[in-house]
N, C-alpha and C positions, 0 to 999 in steps of 0.2 A: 915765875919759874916753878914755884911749889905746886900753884895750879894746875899746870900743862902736867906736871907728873901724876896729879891726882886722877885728871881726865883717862889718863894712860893705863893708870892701875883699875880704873872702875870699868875698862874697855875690857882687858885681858880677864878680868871676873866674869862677866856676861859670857864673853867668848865659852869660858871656860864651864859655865854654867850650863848652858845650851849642849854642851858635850857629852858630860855626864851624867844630869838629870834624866833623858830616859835611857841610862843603863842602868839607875838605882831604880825606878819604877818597875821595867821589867823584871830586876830580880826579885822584887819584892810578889811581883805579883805569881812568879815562880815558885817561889817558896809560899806564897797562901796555897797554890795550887796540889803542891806535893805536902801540905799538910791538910788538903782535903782528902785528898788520895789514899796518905796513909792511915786516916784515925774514920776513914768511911764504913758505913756500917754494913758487917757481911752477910751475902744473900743466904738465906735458909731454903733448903731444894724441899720440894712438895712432892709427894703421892702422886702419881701419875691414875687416874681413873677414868676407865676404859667404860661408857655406856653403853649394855646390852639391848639389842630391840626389844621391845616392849611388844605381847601380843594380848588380842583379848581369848580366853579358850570357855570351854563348855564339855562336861561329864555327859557321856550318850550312854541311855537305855536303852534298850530294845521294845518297842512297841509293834502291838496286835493295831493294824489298822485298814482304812479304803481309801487305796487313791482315788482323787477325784480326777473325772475324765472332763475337760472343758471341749463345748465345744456353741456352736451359733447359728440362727436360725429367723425365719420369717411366721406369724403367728397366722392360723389358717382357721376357718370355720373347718370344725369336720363335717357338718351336712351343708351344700349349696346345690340350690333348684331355680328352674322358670320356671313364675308362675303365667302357665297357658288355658286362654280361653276353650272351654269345650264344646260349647254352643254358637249358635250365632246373634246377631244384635246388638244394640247399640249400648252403651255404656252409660247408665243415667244413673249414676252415684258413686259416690269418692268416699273410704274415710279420713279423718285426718292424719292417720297415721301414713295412708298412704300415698308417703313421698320420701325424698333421697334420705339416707340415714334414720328413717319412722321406725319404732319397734310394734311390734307385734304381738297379740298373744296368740297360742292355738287355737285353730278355727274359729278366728277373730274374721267378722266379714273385712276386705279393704275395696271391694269393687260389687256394684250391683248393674247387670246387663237385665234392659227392659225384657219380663215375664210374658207381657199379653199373648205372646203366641204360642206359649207354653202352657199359659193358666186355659185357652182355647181347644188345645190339644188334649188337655187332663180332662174337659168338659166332654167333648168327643167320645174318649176312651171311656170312661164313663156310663157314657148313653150305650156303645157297644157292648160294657161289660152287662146292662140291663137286658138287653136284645138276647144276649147270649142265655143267661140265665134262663129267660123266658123259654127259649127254644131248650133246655136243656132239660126245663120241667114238662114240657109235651114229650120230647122224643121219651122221658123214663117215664110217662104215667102211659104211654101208646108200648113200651117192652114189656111194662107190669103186667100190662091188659091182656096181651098173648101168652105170657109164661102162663095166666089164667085159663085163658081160653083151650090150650096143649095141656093140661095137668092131663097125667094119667097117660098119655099117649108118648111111646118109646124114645128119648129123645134123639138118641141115635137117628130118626126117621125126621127130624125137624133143622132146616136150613136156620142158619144164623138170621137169614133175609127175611125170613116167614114170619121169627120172634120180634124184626125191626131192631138187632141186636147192634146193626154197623152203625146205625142212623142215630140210637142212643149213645155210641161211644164218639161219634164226631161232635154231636152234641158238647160231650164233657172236653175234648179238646178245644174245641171253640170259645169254650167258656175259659177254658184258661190260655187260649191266645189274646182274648180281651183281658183279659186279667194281667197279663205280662205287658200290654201293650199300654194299659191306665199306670204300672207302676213305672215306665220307662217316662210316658209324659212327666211322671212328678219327680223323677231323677232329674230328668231334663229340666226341669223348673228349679231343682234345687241348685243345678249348677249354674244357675245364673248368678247363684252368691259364689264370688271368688276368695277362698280364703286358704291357708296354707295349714296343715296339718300339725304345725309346731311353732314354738315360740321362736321370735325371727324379728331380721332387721333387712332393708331394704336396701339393697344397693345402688339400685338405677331402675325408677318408672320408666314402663314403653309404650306406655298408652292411656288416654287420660280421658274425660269427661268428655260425651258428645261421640266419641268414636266407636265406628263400627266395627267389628269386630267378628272372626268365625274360627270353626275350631283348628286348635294348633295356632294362632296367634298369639307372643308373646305379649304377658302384659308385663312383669316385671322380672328383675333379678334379684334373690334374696338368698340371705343363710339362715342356718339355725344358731342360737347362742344359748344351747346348754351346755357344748363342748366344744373348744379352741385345739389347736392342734399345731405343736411344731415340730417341724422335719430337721435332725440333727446330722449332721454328716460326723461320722468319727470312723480315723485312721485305722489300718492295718494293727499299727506299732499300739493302738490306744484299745483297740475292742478286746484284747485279751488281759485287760484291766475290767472288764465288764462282763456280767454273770448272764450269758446268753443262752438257752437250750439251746442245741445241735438240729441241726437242720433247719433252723428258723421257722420251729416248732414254737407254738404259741408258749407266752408267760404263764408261767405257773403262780409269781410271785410278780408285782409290777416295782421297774426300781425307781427308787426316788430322783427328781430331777427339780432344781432350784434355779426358777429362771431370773433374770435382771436386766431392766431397761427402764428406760425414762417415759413419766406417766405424769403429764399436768410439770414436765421443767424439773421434777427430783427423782433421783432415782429409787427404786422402788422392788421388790421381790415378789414372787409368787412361787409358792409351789405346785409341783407339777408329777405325773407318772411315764415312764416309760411304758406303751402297753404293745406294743409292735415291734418289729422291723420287717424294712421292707422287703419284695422278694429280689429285687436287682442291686446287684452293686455296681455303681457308676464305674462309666469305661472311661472317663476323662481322671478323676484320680485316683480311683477305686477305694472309694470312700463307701461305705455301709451306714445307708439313712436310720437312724431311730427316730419313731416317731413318741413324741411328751403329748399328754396331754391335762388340758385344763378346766376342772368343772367350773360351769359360771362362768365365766370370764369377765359378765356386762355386772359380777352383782348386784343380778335381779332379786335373791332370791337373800329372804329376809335373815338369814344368819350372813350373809355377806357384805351386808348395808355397810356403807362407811370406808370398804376396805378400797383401794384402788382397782380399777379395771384395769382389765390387758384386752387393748385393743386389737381388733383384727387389722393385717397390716406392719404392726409394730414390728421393728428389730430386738432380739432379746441375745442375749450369753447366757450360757447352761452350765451347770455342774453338777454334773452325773455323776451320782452314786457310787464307784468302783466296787470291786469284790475284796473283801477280807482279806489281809495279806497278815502272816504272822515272822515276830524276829523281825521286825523291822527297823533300823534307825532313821530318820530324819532329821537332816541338815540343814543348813541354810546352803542354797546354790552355790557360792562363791565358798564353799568352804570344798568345795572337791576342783581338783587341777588338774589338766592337762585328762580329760576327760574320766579317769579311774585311780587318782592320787587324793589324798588325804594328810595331812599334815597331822602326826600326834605330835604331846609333849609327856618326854617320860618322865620316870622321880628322880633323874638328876637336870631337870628343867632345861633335857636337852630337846632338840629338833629330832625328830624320826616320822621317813615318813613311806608310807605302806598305800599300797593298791588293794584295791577294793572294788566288789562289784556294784553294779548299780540294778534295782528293780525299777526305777522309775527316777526319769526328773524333768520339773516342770520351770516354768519360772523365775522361783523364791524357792523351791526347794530342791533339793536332791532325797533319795528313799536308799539308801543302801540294804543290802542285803545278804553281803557278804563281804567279810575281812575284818572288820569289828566286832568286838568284844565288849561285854557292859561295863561301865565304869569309868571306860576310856576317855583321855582327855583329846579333844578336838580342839584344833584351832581354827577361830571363826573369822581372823582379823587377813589382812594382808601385807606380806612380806618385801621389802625391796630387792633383797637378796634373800637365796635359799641355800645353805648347806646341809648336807647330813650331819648331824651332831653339835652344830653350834646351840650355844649358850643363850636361854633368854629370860628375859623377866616376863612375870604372869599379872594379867590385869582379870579378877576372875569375874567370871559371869554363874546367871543362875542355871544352875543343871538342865540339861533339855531332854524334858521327860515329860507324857501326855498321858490320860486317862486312854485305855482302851475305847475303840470305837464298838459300836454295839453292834 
C-alpha cells in the first residue's frame, strides 16, 4: 500500500517537473538578458571626416622660347647623274668600285672604253698639224719676199694677191684647224676614261666588261655624297611658327633642324639646316616643303669617322627650329580642358577655373600665351568631378619654369 502511494507521489513530481523547469530557465535567461542590456557599454559618436580630392599643381613662369615644328621625311642625294658614254667602243676595263652601292672618289676612273682608234686619230692629227706648219712657213717666207720686193712702191697701188697676203693668212688658219682638230683627238681619247666629277656612290651598273658602247649610252646611275637632302612638308597652322623671308626669298640665316631615325637597329640623331623652300605648295594638302640639309652623310670625311651615317633612302622625324616666342607658359597637354580652360588653385585651396589662350600645342605640351599670370598655381592632375570653388588638398610639384631659349 505504502508503495503504490510512493510510486504516485514520484509520478506527480516529474509531471510537475517537466512544467516548470522551462519556465525557470527561460526567466532566468531573461533576466541575464536585460542585465546585459542594461550595464552594456554606451557607444561614443565620432567626427564625421569629409575627404577632399587630392591634386597634383605647378607654379608657371613666363618663358622666352621656340616652338618646335615636327615634322617627316625621306633622306635624298642633292646631286643625282648618269653616268653616259661619249665615245664609241668597247669596254675593256672595270674598277672595283664599280658596282651596286661602290663609292667613288672625284675623277676616280670606274670604266676604260678601248683608245686604239683614238690614240690613231691623235697620230693623224698630229702628222696634219706638221703638214700645216710646214705650209704655214712657205706661204710667210713667200709674203715676206714681196713686202721686199714692193718696199717703196705706193701701197695703195699693190693687190693683197700680188704680196701672196690671202695664201699666208689661210696658211695660219690651217695650221690652227689642225691644231683644234689634234686637241679634239686627245679629248676623245681622254674620254674613254669614264669617271664622275665628284665623290659618289653607285646605284645601279648598265653596262659592264666586254660591251659596246657609243655616245649617249648609259653606263651607270649614281649620286654625290657630300650633301643629303630632306623634304619636309609643314602645315598652314605650323609655318608661322617658322622664321621664313617673304616671298620665298632665299635664307639669310639657315634654321636648325634635328633629325631621327634608326641606323644599324638604334636610334640615332643628326643634325641638319633648313636652307630652302620650295617654290610650290602642294595642292593635295597644301602643305609647304622645306628642304634640311646634311653635310657628309656617308662619314667620309675624317672629323666624322665614327659618327653614324644617314643613309640615302632612310625614313627620318624632324624638329624644326621654330621662331622666338616671348611671355610664354608651358604646360603639360592634359593640363588645358575643353580646348581653352585651365584649372587654377587659389590661396584658399579653392578650384577656379579661367580661359586662356593658346600659341601652340603639341602633343605633351600646350604653350599658352594668354590668361595667365606668373606665380600661378596650375593644376596638372585629373579631376573626377569639377566644380567652381570646391575645396582641395595639394600634392606639390616642382615649379615649371625653363632657362630662356637662345
Amino acid at each position: 500500500m505504502e508503495s503504490g502511494y510512493t510510486e504516485l507521489q514520484t509520478h506527480k513530481m516529474g509531471r510537475y517537473l517537466k512544467f516548470i523547469l522551462p519556465i525557470v530557465i527561460l526567466g532566468i535567461g531573461v533576466l541575464i538578458a536585460w542585465q546585459l542590456l542594461v550595464h552594456r557599454p554606451k557607444a561614443q559618436p565620432e567626427a564625421v571626416v569629409t575627404l577632399l580630392p587630392m591634386v597634383r599643381t605647378a607654379q608657371v613662369q613666363a618663358q622666352t622660347i621656340r616652338i618646335p615644328v615636327y615634322s617627316q621625311g625621306t633622306v635624298t642625294p642633292r646631286t643625282t647623274s648618269k653616268l653616259s658614254a661619249e665615245v664609241t667602243g668597247r669596254i675593256i676595263g672595270v674598277a672595283p668600285q664599280y658596282a651596286n652601292g661602290g663609292f667613288f672618289q672625284p675623277n676616280e676612273i670606274l670604266l676604260n672604253i678601248n683608245t686604239s682608234d683614238y690614240e690613231l686619230a691623235i697620230t693623224k692629227a698630229e702628222a696634219l698639224v706638221a703638214g700645216a706648219k710646214q705650209k704655214l712657213a712657205q706661204s710667210e717666207a713667200e709674203y715676206k719676199q714681196k713686202l721686199e720686193e714692193y718696199k717703196g712702191v705706193d701701197p695703195n697701188s699693190i693687190s693683197d694677191y700680188a704680196l701672196r697676203k690671202p695664201q699666208y693668212e689661210e696658211a695660219k688658219a690651217g695650221l690652227k684647224a689642225a691644231r683644234a682638230d689634234l686637241d679634239l683627238a686627245k679629248v676623245q681619247l681622254e674620254r674613254c676614261k669614264i669617271r664622275a666629277p665628284f665623290a659618289g656612290r653607285i646605284v645601279e651598273k648598265l653596262a659592264d666588261l666586254g660591251q659596246y658602247v657609243t655616245p649617249g649610252t648609259v653606263l651607270a646611275s649614281v649620286y654625290a655624297v657630300d650633301i643629303a637632302e630632306v623634304r619636309l612638308p609643314v602645315s598652314p597652322s605650323q609655318m608661322e611658327f617658322i622664321e621664313l623671308p617673304p616671298g620665298g626669298r632665299e635664307l639669310s640665316k639657315p634654321i636648325k633642324v634635328m633629325l631621327k631615325g634608326l641606323s644599324s637597329g638604334t636610334q640615332q640623331t643628326w643634325e641638319s639646316r633648313i636652307v630652302r623652300s620650295e617654290a610650290v605648295i602642294d595642292e593635295r594638302n597644301r602643305s609647304q616643303y622645306l628642304v634640311a640639309q646634311v653635310k657628309d652623310p656617308y662619314r667620309m670625311l675624317a672629323a666624322n669617322r665614327g659618327k653614324p651615317p644617314l643613309t640615302i633612302g632612310m625614313f627620318v622625324e624632324a624638329e624644326i627650329e621654330g621662331r622666338l616666342l616671348h611671355d610664354v607658359y608651358v604646360l603639360p597637354r592634359l593640363a588645358v580642358h575643353d580646348n581653352d580652360k585651365v584649372w587654377l588653385l587659389d590661396s584658399d585651396m579653392r578650384l577656379n577655373i579661367r580661359t586662356v589662350g593658346l600659341a601652340h600645342r603639341d602633343e605633351d605640351k600646350a604653350y599658352v600665351n594668354q590668361g595667365l599670370n606668373p606665380g600661378d598655381t596650375v593644376i596638372v592632375s585629373p579631376l573626377d568631378a569639377v566644380v567652381q570653388g570646391m575645396q582641395l588638398r595639394v600634392e606639390p610639384v616642382a615649379a615649371m619654369t625653363g632657362k630662356p631659349s637662345p
